[in-house]
PyMOL CGO cylinders between C-alpha atoms (Angstrom):
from pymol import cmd
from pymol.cgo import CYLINDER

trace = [
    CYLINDER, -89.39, 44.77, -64.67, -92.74, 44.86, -62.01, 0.3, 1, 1, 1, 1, 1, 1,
    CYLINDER, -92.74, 44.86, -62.01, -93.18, 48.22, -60.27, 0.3, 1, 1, 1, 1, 1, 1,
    CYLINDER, -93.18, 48.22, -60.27, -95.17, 48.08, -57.75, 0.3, 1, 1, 1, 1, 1, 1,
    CYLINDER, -95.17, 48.08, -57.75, -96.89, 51.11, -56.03, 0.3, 1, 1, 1, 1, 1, 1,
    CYLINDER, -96.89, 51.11, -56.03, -98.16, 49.66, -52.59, 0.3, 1, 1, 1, 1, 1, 1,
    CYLINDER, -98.16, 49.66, -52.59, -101.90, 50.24, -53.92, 0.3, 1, 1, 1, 1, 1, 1,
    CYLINDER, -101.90, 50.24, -53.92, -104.13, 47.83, -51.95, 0.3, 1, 1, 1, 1, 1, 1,
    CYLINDER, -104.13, 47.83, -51.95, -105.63, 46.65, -55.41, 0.3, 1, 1, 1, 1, 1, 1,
    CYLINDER, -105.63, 46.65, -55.41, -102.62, 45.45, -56.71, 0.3, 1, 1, 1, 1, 1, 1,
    CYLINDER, -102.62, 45.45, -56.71, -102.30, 42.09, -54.66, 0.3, 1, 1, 1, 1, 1, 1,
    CYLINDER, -102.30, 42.09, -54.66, -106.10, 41.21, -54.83, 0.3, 1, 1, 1, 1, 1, 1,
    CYLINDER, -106.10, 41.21, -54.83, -106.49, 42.07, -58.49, 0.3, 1, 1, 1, 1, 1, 1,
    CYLINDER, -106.49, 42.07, -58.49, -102.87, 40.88, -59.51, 0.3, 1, 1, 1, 1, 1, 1,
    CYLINDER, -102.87, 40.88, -59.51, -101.38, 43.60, -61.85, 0.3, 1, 1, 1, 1, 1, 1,
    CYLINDER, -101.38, 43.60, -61.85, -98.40, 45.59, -61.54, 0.3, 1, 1, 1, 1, 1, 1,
    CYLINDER, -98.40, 45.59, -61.54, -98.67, 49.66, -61.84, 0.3, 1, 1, 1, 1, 1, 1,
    CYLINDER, -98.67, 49.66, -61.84, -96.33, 49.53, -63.84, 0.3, 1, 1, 1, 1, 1, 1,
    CYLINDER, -96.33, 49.53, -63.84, -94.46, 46.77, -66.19, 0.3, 1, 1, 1, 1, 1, 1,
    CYLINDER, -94.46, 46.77, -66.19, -90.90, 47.72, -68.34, 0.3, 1, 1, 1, 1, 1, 1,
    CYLINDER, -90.90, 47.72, -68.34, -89.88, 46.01, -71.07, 0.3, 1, 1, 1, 1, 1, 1,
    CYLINDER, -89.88, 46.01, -71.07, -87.11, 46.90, -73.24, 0.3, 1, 1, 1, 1, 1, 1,
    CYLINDER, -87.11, 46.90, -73.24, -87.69, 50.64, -74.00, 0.3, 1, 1, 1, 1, 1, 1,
    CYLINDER, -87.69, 50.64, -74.00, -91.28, 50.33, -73.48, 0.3, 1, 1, 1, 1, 1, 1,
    CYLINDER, -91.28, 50.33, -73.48, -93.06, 51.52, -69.62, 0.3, 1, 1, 1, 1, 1, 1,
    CYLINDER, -93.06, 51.52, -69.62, -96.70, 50.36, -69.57, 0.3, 1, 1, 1, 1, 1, 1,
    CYLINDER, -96.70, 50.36, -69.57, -98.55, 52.50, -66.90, 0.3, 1, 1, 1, 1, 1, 1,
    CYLINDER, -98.55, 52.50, -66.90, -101.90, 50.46, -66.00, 0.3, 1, 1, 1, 1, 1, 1,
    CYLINDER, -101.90, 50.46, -66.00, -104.95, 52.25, -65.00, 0.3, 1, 1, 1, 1, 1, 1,
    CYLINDER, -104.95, 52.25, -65.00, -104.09, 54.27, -61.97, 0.3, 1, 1, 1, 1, 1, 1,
    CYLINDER, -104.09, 54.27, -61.97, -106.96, 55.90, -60.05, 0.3, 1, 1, 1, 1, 1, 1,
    CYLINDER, -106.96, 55.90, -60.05, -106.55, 58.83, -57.44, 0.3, 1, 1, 1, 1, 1, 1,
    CYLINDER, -106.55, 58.83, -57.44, -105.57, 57.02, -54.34, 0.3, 1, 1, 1, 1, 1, 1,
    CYLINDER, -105.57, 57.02, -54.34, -104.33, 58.64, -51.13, 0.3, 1, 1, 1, 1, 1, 1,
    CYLINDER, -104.33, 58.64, -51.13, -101.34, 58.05, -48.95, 0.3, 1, 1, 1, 1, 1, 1,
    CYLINDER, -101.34, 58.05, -48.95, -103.79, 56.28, -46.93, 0.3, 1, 1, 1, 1, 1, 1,
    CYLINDER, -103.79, 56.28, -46.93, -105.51, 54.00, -49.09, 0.3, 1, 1, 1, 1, 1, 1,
    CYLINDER, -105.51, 54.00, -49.09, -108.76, 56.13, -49.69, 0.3, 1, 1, 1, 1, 1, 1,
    CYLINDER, -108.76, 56.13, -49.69, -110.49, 57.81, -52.37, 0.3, 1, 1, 1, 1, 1, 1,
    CYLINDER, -110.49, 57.81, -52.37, -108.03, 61.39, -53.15, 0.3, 1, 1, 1, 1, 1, 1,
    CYLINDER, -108.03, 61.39, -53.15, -110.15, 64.37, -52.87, 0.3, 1, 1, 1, 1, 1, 1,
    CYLINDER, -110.15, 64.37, -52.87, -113.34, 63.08, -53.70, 0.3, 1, 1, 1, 1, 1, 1,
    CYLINDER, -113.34, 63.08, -53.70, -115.56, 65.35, -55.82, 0.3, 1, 1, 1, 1, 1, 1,
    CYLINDER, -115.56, 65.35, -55.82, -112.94, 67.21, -57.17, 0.3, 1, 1, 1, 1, 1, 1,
    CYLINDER, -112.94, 67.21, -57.17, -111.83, 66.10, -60.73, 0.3, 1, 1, 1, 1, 1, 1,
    CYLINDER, -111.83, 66.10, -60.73, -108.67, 68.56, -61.26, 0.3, 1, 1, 1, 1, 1, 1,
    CYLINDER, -108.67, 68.56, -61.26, -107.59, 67.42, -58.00, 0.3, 1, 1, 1, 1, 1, 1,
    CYLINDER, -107.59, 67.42, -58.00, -107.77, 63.49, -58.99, 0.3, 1, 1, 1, 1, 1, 1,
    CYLINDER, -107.77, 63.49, -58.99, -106.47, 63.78, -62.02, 0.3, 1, 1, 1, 1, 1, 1,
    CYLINDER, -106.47, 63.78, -62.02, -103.66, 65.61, -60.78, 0.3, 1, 1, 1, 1, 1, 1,
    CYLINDER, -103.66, 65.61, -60.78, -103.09, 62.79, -57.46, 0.3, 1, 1, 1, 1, 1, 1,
    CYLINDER, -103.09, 62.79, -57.46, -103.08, 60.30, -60.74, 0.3, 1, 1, 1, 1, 1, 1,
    CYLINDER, -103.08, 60.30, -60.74, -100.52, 61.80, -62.27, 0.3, 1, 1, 1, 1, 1, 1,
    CYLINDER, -100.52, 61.80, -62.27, -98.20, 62.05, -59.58, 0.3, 1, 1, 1, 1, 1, 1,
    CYLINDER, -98.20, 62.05, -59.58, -98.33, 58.31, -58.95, 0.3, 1, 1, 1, 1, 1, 1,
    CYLINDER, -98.33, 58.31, -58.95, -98.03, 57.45, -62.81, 0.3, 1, 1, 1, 1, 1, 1,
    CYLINDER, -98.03, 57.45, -62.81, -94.75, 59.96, -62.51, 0.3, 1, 1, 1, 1, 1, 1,
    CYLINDER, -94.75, 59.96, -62.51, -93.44, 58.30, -59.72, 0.3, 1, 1, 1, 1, 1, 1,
    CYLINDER, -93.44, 58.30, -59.72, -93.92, 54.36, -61.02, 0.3, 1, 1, 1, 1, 1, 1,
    CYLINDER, -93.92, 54.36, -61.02, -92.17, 56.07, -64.30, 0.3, 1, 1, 1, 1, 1, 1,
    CYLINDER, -92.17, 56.07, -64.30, -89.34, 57.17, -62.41, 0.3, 1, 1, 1, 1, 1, 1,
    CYLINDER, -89.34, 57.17, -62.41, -89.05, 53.61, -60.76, 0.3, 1, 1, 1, 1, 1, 1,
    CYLINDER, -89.05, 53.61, -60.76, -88.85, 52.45, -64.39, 0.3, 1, 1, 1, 1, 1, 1,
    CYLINDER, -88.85, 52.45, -64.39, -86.07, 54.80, -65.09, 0.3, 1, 1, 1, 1, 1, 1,
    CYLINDER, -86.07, 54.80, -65.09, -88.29, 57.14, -66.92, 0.3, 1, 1, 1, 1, 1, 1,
    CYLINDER, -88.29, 57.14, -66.92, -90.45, 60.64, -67.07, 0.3, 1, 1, 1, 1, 1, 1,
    CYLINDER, -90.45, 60.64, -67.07, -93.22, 62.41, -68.23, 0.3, 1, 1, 1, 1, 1, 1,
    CYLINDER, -93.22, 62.41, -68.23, -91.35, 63.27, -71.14, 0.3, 1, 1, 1, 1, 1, 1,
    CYLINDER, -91.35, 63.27, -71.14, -91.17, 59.79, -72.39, 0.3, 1, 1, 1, 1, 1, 1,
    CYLINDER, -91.17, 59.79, -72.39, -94.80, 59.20, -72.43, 0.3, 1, 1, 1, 1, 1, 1,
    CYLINDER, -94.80, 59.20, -72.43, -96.28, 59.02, -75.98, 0.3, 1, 1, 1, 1, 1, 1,
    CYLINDER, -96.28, 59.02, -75.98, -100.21, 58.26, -74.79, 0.3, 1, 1, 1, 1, 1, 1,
    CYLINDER, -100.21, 58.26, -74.79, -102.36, 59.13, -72.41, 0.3, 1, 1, 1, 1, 1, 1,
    CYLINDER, -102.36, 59.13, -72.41, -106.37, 57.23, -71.83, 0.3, 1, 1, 1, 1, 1, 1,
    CYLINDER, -106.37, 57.23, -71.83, -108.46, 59.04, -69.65, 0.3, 1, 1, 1, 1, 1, 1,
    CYLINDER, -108.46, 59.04, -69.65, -111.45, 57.19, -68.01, 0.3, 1, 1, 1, 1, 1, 1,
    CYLINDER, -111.45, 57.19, -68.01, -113.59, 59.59, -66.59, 0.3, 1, 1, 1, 1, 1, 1,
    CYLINDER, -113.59, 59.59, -66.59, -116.82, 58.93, -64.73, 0.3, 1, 1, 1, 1, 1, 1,
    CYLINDER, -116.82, 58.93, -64.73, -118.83, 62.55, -65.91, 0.3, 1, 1, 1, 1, 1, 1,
    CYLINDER, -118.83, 62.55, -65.91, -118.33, 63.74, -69.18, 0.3, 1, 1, 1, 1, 1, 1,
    CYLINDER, -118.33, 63.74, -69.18, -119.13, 67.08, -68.01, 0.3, 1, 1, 1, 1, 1, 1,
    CYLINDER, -119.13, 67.08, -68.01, -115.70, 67.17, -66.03, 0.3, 1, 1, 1, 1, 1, 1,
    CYLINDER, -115.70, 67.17, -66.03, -113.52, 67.02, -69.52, 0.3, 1, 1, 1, 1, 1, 1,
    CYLINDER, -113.52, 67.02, -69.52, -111.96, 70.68, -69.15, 0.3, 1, 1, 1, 1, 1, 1,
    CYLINDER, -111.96, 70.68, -69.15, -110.90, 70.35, -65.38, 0.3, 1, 1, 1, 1, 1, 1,
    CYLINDER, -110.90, 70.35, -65.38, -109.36, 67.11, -65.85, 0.3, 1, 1, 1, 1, 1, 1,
    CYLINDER, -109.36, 67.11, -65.85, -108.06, 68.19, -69.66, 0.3, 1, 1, 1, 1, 1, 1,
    CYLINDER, -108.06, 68.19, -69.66, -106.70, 71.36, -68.27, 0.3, 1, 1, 1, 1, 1, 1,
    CYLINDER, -106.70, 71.36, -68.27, -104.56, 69.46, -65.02, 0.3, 1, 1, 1, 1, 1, 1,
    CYLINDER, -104.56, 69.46, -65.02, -103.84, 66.69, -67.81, 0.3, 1, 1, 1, 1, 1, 1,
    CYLINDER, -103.84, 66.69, -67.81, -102.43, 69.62, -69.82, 0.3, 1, 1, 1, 1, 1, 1,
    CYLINDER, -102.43, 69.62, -69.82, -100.41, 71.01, -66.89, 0.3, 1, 1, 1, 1, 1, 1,
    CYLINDER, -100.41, 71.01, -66.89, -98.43, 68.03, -66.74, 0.3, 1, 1, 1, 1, 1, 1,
    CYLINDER, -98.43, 68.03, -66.74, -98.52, 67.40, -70.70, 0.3, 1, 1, 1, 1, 1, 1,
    CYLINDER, -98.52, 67.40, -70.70, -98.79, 70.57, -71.81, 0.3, 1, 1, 1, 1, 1, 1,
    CYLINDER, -98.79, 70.57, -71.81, -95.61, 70.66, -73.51, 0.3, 1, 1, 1, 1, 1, 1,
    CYLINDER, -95.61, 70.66, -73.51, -95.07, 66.75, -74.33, 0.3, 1, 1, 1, 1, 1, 1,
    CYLINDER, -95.07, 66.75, -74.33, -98.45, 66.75, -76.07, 0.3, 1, 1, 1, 1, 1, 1,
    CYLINDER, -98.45, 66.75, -76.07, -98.79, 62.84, -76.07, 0.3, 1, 1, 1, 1, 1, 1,
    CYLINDER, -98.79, 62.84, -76.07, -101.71, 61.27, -78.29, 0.3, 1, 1, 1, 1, 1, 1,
    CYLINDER, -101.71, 61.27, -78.29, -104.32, 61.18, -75.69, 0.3, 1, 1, 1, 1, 1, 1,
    CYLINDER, -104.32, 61.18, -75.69, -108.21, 59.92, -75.25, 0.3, 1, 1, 1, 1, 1, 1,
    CYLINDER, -108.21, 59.92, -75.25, -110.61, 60.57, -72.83, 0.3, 1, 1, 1, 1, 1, 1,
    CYLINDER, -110.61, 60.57, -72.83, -113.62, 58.49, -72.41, 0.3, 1, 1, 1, 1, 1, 1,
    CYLINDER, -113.62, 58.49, -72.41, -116.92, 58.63, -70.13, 0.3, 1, 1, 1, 1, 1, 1,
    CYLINDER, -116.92, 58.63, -70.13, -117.09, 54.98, -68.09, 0.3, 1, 1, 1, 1, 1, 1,
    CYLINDER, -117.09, 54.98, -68.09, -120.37, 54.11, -66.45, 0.3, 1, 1, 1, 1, 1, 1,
    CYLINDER, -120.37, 54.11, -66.45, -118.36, 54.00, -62.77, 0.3, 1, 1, 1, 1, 1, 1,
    CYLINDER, -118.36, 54.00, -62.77, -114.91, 53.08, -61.96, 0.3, 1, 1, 1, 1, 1, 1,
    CYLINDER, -114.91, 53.08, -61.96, -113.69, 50.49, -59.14, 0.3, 1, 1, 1, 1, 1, 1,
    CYLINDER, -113.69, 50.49, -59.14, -114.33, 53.35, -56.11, 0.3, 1, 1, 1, 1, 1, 1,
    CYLINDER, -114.33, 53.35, -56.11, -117.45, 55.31, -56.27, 0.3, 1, 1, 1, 1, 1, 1,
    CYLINDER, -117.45, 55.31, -56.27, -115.57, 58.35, -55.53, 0.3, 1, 1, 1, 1, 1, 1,
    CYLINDER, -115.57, 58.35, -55.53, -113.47, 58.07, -58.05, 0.3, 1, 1, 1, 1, 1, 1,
    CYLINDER, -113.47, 58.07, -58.05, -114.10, 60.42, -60.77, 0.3, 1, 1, 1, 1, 1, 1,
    CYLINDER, -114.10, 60.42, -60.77, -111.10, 59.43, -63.00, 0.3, 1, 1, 1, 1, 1, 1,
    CYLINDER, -111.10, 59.43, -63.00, -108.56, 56.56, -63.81, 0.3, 1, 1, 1, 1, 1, 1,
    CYLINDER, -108.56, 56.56, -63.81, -105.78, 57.28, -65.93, 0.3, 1, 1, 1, 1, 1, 1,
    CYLINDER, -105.78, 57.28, -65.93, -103.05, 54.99, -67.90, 0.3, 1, 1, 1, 1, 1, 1,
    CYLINDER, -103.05, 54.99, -67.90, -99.84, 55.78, -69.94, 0.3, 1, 1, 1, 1, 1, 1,
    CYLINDER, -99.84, 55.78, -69.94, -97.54, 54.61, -72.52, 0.3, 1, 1, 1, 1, 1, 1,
    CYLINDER, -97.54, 54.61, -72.52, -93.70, 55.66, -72.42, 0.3, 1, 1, 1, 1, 1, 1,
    CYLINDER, -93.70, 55.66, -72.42, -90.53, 54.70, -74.80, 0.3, 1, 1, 1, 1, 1, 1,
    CYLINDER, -90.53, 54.70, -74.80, -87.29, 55.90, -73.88, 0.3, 1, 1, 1, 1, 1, 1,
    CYLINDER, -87.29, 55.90, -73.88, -85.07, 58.27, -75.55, 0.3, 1, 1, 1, 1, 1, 1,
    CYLINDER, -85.07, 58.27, -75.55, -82.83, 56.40, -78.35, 0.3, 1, 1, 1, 1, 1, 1,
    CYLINDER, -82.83, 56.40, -78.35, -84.34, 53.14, -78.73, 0.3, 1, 1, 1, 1, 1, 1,
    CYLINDER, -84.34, 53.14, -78.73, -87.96, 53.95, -80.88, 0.3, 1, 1, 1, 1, 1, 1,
    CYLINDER, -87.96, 53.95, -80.88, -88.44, 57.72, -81.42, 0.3, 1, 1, 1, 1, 1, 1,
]
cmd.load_cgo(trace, "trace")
């Protein structure tokens, strides 16, 4: 199963934000994108990640999964120096799933403005814990 989630990249790049197989939800790199189409709250890293998350949530709900499913987390972030504002709203959503996570420093992402890109991996309950 395909989820889309309307992001103008999708189409010209040709991924899916999403992609189920089985048990298995692949979240692809999703970057803090606004209702219209624009760079989320640019300059502010908790704020991003947090805009991130809420679009990985809602292509896992799509999937027929949550947040609670997710068993890794890979951070892409464009300043180093930004690791505890995007660790701590990373931790407000993960804070009690604790998934194996990594955060790396990228020379630049797609948007300029983008100072992080985040992508998960999910299983669902029953079928691989």
């Amino acid at each position: 199963m395909n989820i889309a989630s309307g992001s103008p990249y999708e189409p010209i790049i040709g991924f899916s934000r999403a992609v189920r197989i089985g048990d298995r939800v692949a979240v692809g790199g999703t970057a803090p994108i606004g209702p219209d189409g624009k760079a989320f709250a640019p300059g502010d890293p908790a704020a991003q990640t947090r805009r991130c998350l809420e679009i990985i949530e809602q292509a896992l709900a799509e999937a027929g999964a949550g947040m609670e499913h997710v068993i890794r987390t890979r951070m892409f972030v464009t300043d180093a120096s930004h690791w505890e504002e995007i660790g701590k709203a990373h931790g407000e959503a993960f804070g009690d799933i604790r998934p194996a996570s990594t955060m790396v420093e990228v020379s630049g992402l797609l948007d300029p403005d983008w100072l992080v890109e985040i992508e998960v991996d999910a299983i669902l309950p029953g079928t691989g814990d």
